[in-house]
C-alpha positions in Angstrom: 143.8 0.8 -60.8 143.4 1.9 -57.3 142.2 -1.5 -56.1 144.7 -3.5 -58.0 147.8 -1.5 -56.2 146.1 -2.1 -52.9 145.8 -5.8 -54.1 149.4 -5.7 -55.0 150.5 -4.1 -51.8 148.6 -6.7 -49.5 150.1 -9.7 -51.3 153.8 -7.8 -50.4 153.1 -7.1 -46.8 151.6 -11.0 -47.0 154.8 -11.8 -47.8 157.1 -9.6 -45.8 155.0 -10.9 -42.4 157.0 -10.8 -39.4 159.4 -8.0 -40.8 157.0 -4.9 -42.6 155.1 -3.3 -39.9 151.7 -3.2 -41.1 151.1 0.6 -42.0 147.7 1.8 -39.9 146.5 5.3 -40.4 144.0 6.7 -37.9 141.6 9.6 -38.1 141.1 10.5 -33.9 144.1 10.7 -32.2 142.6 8.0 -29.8 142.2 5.7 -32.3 146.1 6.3 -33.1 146.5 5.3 -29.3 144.7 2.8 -29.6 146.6 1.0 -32.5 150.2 1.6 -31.5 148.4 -0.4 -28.0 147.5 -3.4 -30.1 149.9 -3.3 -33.0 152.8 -2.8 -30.9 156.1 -3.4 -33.1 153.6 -5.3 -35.8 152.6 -2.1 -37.3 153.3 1.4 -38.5 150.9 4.2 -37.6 150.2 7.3 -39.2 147.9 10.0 -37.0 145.9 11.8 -39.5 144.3 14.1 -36.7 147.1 14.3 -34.6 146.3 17.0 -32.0 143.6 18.3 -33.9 141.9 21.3 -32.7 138.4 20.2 -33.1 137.6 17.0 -34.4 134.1 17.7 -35.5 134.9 19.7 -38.5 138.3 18.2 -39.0 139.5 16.8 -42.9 142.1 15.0 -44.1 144.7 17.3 -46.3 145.8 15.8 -49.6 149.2 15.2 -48.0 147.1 12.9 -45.3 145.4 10.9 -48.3 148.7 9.9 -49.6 150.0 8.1 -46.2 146.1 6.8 -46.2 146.3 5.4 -50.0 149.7 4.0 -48.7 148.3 2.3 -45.6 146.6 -1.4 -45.4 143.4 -0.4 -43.0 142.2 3.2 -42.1 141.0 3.3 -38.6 138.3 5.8 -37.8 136.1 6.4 -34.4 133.0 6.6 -36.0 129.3 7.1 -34.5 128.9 9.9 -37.5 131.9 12.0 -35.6 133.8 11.6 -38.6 130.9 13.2 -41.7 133.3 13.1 -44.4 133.5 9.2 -44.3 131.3 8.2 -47.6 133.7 10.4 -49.5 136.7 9.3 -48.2 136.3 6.2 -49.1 135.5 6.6 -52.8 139.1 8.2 -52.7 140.3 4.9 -50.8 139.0 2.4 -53.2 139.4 -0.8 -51.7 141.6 -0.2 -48.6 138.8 -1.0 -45.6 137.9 1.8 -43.4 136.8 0.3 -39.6 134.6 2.7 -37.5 135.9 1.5 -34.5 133.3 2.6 -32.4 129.9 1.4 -34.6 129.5 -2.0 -32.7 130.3 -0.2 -29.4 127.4 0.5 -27.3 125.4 3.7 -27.9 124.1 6.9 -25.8 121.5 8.6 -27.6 120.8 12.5 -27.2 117.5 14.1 -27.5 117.3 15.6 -30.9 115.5 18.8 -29.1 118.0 18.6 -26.2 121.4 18.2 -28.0 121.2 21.6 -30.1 124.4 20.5 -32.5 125.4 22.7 -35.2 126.8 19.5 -37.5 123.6 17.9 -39.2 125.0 14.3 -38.9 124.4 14.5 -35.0 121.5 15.9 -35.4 120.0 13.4 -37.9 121.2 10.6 -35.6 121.4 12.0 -32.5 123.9 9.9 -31.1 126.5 10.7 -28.9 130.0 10.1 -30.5 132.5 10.8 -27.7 132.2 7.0 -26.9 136.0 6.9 -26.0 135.6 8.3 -22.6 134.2 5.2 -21.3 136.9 2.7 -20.2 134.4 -0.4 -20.9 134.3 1.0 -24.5 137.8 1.5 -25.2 138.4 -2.3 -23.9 136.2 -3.6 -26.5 137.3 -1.3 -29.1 141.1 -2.9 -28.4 139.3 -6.4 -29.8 137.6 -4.5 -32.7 141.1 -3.4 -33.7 142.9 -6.7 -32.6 140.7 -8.1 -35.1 141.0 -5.5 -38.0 145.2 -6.0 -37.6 144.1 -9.7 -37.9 141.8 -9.5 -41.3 144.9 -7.8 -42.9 147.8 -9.6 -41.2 147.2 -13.0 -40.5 150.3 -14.2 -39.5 150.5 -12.1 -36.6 146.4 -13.0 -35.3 147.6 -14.1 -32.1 150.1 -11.2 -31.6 147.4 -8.5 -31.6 144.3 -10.7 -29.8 147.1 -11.0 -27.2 148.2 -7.5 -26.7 144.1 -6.7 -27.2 143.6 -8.9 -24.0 146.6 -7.2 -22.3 145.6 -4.0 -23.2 142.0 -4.4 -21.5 143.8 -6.0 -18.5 145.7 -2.8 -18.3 142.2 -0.8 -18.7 140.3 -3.1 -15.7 143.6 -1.4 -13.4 142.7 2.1 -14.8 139.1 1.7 -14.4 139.6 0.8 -10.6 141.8 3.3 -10.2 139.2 6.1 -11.4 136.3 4.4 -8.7 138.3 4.7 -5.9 139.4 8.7 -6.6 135.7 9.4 -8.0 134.2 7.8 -4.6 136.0 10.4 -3.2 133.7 12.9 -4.2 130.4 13.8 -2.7 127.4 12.1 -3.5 125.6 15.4 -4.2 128.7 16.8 -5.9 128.8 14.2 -8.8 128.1 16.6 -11.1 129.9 17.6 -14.4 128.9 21.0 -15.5 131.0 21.3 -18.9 131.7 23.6 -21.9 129.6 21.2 -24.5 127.9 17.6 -24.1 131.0 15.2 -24.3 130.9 13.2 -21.0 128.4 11.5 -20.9 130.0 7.7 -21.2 132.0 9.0 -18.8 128.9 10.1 -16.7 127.4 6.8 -17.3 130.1 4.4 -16.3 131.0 6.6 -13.3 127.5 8.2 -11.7 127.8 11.5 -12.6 125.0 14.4 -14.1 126.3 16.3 -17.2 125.2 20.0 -17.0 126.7 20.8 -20.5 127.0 24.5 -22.0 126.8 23.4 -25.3 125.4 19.7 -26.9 127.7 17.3 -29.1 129.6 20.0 -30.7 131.8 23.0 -29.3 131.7 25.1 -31.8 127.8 25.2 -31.5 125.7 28.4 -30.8 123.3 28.0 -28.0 119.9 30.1 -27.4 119.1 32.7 -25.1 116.6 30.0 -23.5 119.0 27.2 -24.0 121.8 29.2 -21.7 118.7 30.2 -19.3 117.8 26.8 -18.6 121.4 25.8 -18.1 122.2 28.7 -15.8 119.1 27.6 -13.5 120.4 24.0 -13.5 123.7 25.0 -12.6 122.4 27.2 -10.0 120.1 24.3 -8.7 122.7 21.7 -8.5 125.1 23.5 -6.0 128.1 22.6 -7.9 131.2 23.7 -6.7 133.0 24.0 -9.7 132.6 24.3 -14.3 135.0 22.9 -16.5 136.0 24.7 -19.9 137.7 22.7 -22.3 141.3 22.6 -23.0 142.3 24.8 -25.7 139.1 26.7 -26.3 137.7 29.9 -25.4 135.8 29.6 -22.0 134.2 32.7 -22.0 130.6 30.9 -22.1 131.5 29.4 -18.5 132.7 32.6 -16.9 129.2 34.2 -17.3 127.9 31.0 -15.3 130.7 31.2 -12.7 130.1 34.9 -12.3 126.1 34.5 -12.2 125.9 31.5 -9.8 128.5 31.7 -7.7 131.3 28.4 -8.6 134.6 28.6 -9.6 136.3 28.2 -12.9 138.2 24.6 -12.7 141.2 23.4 -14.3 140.4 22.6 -17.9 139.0 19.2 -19.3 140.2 17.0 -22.3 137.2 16.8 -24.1 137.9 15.7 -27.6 141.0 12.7 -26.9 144.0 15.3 -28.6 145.4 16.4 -25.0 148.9 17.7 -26.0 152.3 16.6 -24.6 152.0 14.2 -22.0 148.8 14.5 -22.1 148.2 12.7 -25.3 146.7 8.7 -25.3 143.9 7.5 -23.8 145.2 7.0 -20.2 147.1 10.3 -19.9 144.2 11.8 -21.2 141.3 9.7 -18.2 144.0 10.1 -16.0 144.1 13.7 -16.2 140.3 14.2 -16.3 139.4 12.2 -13.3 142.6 13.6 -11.4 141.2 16.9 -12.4 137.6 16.1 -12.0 138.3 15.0 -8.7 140.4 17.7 -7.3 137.8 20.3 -8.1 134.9 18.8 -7.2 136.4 17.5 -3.3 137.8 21.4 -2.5 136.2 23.9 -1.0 135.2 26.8 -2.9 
């Protein structure tokens, strides 16, 4: 029954092109970004996850599995951040889920080193915070460009167009970030964090990643885990730790007190900045602005 509705409701919009919206619904606030970017007046987006507190052990509410059954493609951010996927979709039927992130290159983590309490990073050991590389989030523009396109024909051209716009607008960003990073010291290009999510944006940039925690903040670390991180924190002459917006940074003030840094201004770690905040350039604005402030004063 399911399938034949969403049959029914694809032959409408097929028909409506160029007046319906086509109705997205997205599962990281990112990837809600991300489609309003390429959809532009062409489609209708619904955040499942809107500022989500932590989008590791978030799930859709039945209310969010109505606008979902309602929508033509569900866009998720995938790399296993999203666990409940394989059951969501047997609630779907036929309406096509896109991990926009699976064809996106990959950072793998050290299954011993990434100490993560969900057992879908573990198993894989991937890193799924790929959104805080610019590179990525310009090819994941074309990935959804070409979702839009599967579903909405009509309008192909429309969101390839605003995809290759989009990632013209990205290059600009991505510049942007070199020249303030490049401002910081050699030696100082070091991200000491409240849990392993930077480390796309250590890549594309140069930067270590000293994190408190691996792939997921709500993780418990060992005595020896946070003993090898204070001496590495210690060693690195750091000048400054970053807690994570919206969380408790009580691990990081035991570091700060022990090794003599400062407590800096708080990250977006997770894509759901608040306010202004919110959308993948606020939210690398923000960061690098903030990175790059605490890392160039004296402490």
């Amino acid at each position: 029954m399911k399938r034949w509705i969403h049959g029914a409701l694809m032959t409408f919009w097929s028909m409506q092109a160029g007046a319906a919206p086509l109705p997205v619904s997205a599962l990281h606030p990112l990837m809600a970004d991300l489609a309003r970017q390429v959809g532009g007046t062409r489609v209708e987006v619904y955040d499942v996850a809107s500022e989500a507190g932590n989008l590791h052990h978030f799930e859709p509410r039945p209310a969010d599995l109505q606008h979902m059954q309602a929508s033509a493609v569900v866009l998720a951010s995938g790399k296993n951040l999203e666990p409940y996927l394989d059951r969501l979709k047997s609630s779907l039927g036929g309406i096509p889920i896109i991990e926009v992130g699976r064809s996106l290159p990959s950072l793998s983590v050290d299954p011993d080193l990434a100490h993560d309490g969900c057992a879908s990073h573990r198993a894989s050991a991937i890193d799924p915070h790929w959104w805080h590389g610019v590179d990525n989030m310009r090819r994941a523009a074309r990935v959804v460009a070409q979702a839009f396109a599967r579903q909405d024909p009509a309008n192909e051209e429309y969101f390839l167009n605003r995809a290759t716009a989009y990632g013209q607008q990205l290059d600009d960003l991505k510049r942007w970030a070199r020249e303030e990073l490049e401002k910081i010291p050699r030696g100082q290009r070091k991200l000491v964090t409240a849990h392993n999510a930077f480390g796309y944006f250590a890549k594309e940039f140069g930067f270590e990643v000293i994190a408190i925690a691996g792939l997921n903040k709500e993780q418990n670390t060992t005595p020896r885990e946070q003993a090898a991180t204070l001496d590495a924190v210690m060693k690195s002459g750091v000048r400054a730790v970053f807690p994570e917006m919206n969380t408790n940074h009580k691990s990081l003030d035991s570091i700060v007190s022990s090794t003599g840094t400062h407590l800096g201004p708080p990250l977006i770690a997770d894509g759901n900045g608040p306010g202004k905040l919110a959308g993948f350039e606020a939210m690398f604005r923000y960061n690098v602005a903030t990175i790059t402030q605490a890392l160039t004063t004296s402490p």
